[in-house]
C-alpha positions in Angstrom: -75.6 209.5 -23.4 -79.4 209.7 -24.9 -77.2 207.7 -27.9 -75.9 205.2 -25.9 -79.3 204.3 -23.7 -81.0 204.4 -27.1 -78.5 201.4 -28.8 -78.7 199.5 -25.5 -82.2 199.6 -25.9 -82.6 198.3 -29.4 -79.8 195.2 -28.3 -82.3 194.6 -25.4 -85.4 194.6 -27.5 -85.2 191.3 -29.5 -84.9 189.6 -25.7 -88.0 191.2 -24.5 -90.3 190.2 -26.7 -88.9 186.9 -27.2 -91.6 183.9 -26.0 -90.1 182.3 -22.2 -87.8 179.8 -22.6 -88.0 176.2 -22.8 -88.1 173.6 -20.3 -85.3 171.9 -21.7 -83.0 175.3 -21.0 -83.4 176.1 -17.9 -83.5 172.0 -16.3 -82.1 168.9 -17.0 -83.2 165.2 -15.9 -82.0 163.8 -13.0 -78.7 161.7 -13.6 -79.0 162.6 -17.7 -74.9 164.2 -17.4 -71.8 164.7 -19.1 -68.7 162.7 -17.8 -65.1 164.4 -17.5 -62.1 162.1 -19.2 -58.6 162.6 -18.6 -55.4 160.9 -19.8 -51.5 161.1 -20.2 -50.0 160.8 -23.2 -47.3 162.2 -25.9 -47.0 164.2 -28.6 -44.6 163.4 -31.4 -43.2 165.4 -34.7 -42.6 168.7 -32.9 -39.7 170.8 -34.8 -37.2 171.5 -31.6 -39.6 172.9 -29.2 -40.4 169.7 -27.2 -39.6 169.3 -23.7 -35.9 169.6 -22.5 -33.7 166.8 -20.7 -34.7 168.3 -17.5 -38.3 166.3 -18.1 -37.7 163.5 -17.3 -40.6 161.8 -17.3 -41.2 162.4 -21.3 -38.0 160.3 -21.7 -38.9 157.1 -19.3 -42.9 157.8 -21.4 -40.6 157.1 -24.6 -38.8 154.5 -23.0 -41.8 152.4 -21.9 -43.6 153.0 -25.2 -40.1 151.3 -27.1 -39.8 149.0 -24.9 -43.8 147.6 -25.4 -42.0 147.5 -29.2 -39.6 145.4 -29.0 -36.9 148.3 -28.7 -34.8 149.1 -25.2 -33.0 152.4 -24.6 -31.4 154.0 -21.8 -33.6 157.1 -20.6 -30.8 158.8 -19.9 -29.2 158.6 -23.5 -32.4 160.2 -24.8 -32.8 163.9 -25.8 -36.9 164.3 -26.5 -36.8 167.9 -28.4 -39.4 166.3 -30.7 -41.8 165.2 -27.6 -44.2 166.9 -25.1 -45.8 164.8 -22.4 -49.1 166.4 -22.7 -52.7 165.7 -20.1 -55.1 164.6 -22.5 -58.4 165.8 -21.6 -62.2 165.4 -22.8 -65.6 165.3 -21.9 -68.0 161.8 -22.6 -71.6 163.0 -23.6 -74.4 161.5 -21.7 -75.2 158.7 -23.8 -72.4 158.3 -25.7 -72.4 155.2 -27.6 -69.3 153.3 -28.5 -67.9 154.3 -32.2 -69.2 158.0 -31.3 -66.2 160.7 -31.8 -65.5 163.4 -29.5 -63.2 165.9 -29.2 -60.1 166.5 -27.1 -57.8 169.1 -25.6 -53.7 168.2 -24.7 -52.2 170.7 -22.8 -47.9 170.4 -22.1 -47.5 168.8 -19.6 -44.0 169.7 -19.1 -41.6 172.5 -20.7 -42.5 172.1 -23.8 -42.5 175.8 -25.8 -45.3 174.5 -28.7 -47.4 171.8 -29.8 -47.7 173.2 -33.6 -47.7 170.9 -35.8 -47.1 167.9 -33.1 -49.3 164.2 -33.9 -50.8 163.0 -30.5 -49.9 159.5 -30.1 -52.5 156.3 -28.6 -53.7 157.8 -25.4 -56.3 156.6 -23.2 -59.3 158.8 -21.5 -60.1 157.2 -18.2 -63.4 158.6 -16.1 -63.2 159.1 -12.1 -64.1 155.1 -11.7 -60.8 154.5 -13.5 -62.6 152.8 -16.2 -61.2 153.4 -20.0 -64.1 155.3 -22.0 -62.3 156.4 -24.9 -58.8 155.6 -27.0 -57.9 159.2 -28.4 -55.5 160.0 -31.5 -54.7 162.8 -34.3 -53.1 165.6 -35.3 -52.9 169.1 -32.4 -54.3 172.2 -33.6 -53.3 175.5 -31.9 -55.1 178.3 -31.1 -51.7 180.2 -31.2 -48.3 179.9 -32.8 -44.7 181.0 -31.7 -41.7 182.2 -33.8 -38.1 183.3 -33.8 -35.5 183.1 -30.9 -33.9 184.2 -28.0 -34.7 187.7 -27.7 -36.1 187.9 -31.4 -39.1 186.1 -30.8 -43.1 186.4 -31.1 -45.6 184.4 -29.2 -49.6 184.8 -30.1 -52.2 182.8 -27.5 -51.1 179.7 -26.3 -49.2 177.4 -28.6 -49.0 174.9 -25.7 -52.6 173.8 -25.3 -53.9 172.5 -28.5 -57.1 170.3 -29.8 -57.9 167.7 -31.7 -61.5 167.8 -33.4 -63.0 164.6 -33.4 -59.6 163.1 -32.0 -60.9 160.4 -29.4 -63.4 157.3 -30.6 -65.5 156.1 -27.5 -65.1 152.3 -26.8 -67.1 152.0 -23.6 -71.1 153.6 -23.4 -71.7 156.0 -20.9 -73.2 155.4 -17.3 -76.4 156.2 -17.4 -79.4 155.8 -15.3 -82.3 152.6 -15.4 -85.4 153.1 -16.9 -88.3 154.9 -14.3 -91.3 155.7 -14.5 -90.4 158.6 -12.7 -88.6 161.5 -14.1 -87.0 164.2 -12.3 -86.1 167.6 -13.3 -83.3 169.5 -12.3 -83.4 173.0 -11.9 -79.9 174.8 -13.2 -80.3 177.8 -10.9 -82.7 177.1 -8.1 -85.5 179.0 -7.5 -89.3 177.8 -5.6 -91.2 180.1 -8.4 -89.5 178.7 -11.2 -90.1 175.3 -9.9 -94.2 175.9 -9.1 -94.3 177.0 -13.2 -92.9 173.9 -14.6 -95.1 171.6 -12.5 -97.8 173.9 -12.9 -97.1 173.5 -16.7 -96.7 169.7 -16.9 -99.4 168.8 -15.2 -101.9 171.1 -17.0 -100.4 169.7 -20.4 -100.7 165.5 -19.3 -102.8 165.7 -16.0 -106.3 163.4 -17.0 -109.3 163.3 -14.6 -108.0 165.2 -11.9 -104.6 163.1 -11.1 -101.5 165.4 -11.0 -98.4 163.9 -12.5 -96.3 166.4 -11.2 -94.8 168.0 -8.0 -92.2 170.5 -7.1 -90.4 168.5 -4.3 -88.3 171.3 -3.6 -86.7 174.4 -5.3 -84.7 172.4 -7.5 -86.6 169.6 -8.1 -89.3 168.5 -9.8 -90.6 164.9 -9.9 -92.8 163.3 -12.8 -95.0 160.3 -13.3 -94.8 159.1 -16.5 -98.8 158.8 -17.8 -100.0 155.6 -18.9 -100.1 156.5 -22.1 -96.4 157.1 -22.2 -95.2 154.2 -20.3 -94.2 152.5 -23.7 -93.0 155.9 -25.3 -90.6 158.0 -22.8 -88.8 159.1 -24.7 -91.7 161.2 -26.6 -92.8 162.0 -23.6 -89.8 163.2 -22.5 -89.2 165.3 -25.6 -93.1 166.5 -25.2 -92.0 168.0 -21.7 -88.8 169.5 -22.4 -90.5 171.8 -25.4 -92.7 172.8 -22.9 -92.5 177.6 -22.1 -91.8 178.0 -19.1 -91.3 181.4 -17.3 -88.3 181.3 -15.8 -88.1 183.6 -12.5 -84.7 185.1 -12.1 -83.7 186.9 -8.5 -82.1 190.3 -8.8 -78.5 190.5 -9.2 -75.7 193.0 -9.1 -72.2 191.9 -10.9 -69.0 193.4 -10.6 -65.7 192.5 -11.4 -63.1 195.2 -9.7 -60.1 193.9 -11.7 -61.7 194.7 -15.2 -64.3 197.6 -13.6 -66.9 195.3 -15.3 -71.2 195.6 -13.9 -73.5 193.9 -15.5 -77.0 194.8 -14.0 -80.3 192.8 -14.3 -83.5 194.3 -15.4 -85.3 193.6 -12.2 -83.1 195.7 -9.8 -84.7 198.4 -8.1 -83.7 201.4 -6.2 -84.8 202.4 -2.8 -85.1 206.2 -2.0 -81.7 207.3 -1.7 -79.1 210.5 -2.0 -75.5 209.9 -3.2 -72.8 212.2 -3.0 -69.8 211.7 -4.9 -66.3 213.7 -5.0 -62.5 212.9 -5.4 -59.6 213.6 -3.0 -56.1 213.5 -4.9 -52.8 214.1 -3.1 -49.6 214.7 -4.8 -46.3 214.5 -3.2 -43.6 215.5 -5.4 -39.8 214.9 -4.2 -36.7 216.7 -6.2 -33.4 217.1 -5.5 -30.6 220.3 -5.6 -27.2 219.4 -5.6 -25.0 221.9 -3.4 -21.7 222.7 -4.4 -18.4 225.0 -2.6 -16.6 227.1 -4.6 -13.3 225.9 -6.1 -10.9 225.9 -3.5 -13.3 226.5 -0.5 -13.6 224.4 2.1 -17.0 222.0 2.6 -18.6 219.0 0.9 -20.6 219.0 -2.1 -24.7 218.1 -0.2 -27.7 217.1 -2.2 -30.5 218.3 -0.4 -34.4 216.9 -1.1 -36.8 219.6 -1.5 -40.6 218.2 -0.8 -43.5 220.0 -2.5 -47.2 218.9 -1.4 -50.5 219.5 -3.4 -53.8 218.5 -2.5 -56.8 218.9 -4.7 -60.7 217.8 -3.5 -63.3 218.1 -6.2 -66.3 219.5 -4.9 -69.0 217.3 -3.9 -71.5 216.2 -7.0 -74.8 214.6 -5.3 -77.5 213.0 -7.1 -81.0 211.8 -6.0 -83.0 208.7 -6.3 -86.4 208.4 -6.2 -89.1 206.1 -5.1 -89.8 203.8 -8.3 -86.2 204.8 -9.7 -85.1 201.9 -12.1 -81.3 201.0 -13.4 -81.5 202.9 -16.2 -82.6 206.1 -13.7 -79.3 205.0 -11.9 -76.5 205.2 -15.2 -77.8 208.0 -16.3 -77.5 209.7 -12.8 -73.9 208.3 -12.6 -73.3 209.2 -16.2 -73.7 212.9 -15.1 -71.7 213.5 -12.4 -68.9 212.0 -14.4 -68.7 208.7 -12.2 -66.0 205.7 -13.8 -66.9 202.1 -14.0 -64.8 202.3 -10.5 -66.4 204.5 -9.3 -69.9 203.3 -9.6 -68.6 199.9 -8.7 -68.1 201.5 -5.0 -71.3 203.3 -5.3 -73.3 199.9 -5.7 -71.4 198.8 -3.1 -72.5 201.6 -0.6 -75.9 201.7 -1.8 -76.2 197.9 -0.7 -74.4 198.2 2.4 -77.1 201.8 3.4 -80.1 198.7 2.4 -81.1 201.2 -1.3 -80.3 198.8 -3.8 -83.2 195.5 -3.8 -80.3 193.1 -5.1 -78.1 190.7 -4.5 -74.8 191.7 -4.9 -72.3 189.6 -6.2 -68.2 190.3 -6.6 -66.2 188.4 -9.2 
């Protein structure tokens, strides 16, 4: 255990004595975002494992796309074992400027069984206004492949979601908000402290003569005059701000995850005074079965008859104590000894914030 506390403490040293973090990682400008793109499209040049007839709407997708070429065919002549109607999707960087590449992720949209090796065919990316932002193109790559057939067959990941790096051009520049004067700074996780810092930072790098160009309006939001001497070069002082340390003041947290038996504490959680006692109670209910039989030529039926056996085992009760002042480290190695499971302490945290001992907020996942 003494092993494992000391290699958790050398993974956690390079983070404690790192300088605070940057303004620009913990807070973003106000309307300074990313925009979601999503399209429908097709993906050609797969070897048999397209969708089936039963999709139909990959064969009128073909149908349309011949017809705009000159070419009519009935839909229901078509067999598309070489096509996957895939959902196109992207995201548009704030900013982005037409002639700028991004990249893209299809996912089958139908039943198609793999994307390897497919081309995705002319698809547009359309934003939530329904304008057209980007024209995307290229060749899938999977994460995953599948091989063989029927019941001799070998899947790895997920050969129906693939990407294409660099695979959409933007044609239309992103919204993005007027010129101000006035700057604002979003907060990524709330938080009044964290908030008082960064104004209490800006304003004693810029602030002449007394005037304050800064304010916390609120605990996610912090609003910024732009100094004369910046109001022909924002975007200096912009990048002048967002370099600025800032202390970031994090609330203590408790994370579990029941379905992996996952807990990921943070350093600031304390532990109330408290005593924990810990046990199991197993039961064991076995059930077998004797077959009776009558002699040859004896009258009576041949019974089976269940025979029930019962076993209950309790473990004797294994109690630790918590002092005033105990830290999370104090608290695994106490687990630790009494031979408590990731489970096991998961329910303990759990109980220790319901009795009011643990200074945390606990969250389940």
């Amino acid at each position: 255990m003494q092993r494992v506390l000391y290699f958790l403490n050398l993974l956690l040293l390079p983070y404690a004595v790192e300088s605070a973090p940057r303004l620009k990682e913990i807070a973003t400008i106000e309307g300074v975002r990313e925009n979601q793109l999503i399209g429908y499209g097709l993906v050609v040049g797969l070897a048999g494992t397209g969708d089936k007839k039963q999709t139909v709407f990959s064969a009128q997708s073909v149908t349309n796309m011949l017809e705009r070429m000159g070419i009519t065919v009935n839909p229901a002549a078509l067999q598309v074992k070489n096509v996957a109607a895939v959902i196109v999707t992207s995201t548009l960087p704030a900013y982005g400027q037409p002639g700028t590449r991004i990249d893209i992720t299809a996912s089958a949209l139908g039943d198609a069984a793999n994307l390897q090796g497919g081309q995705l065919l002319m698809t547009s990316l359309r934003a939530a206004d329904g304008q057209t932002y980007a024209v995307a193109q290229g060749a899938v790559v999977t994460g995953g492949f599948a091989a063989g057939r029927a019941g001799n067959s070998q899947t790895v990941n997920h050969p129906t979601v693939g990407r294409v790096p660099n695979g959409a051009i933007v044609e239309r520049a992103a919204p993005t908000p007027p010129a101000n004067p006035r700057i604002r700074w979003q907060l990524r996780q709330a938080d009044f402290t964290t908030a008082a810092r960064i104004a209490e930072a800006i304003n004693k790098k810029f602030s002449r003569d007394g005037a304050l160009v800064a304010k916390a309006e609120n605990s996610a939001t912090i609003a910024v005059d732009t100094p004369p001497l910046y109001l022909a070069k924002q975007v200096e002082f912009i990048s002048e701000m967002e370099n600025l340390t800032v202390e970031a003041d994090i609330r203590a947290r408790v994370v579990l995850n029941e379905r992996t038996g996952t807990i990921v504490l943070g350093k600031e959680v304390t532990i109330s005074p408290a005593t924990i006692m810990h046990g199991n109670l197993s039961v064991e209910v076995q059930t077998s079965y004797n077959v009776s039989q009558p002699n040859p030529l004896a009258t009576g039926n041949t019974a089976v008859t269940p025979e029930v056996k019962l076993e209950a085992k309790e473990e004797k009760a294994r109690n630790i104590v918590l002092k005033q002042g105990a830290t999370v480290e104090d608290l695994v190695r106490a687990l630790k000894t009494i031979g408590s499971t990731p489970r096991d302490i998961i329910a303990i945290l759990q109980n220790l914030k319901a009795a009011g001992a643990i200074n945390a907020e606990l969250e389940t996942i």
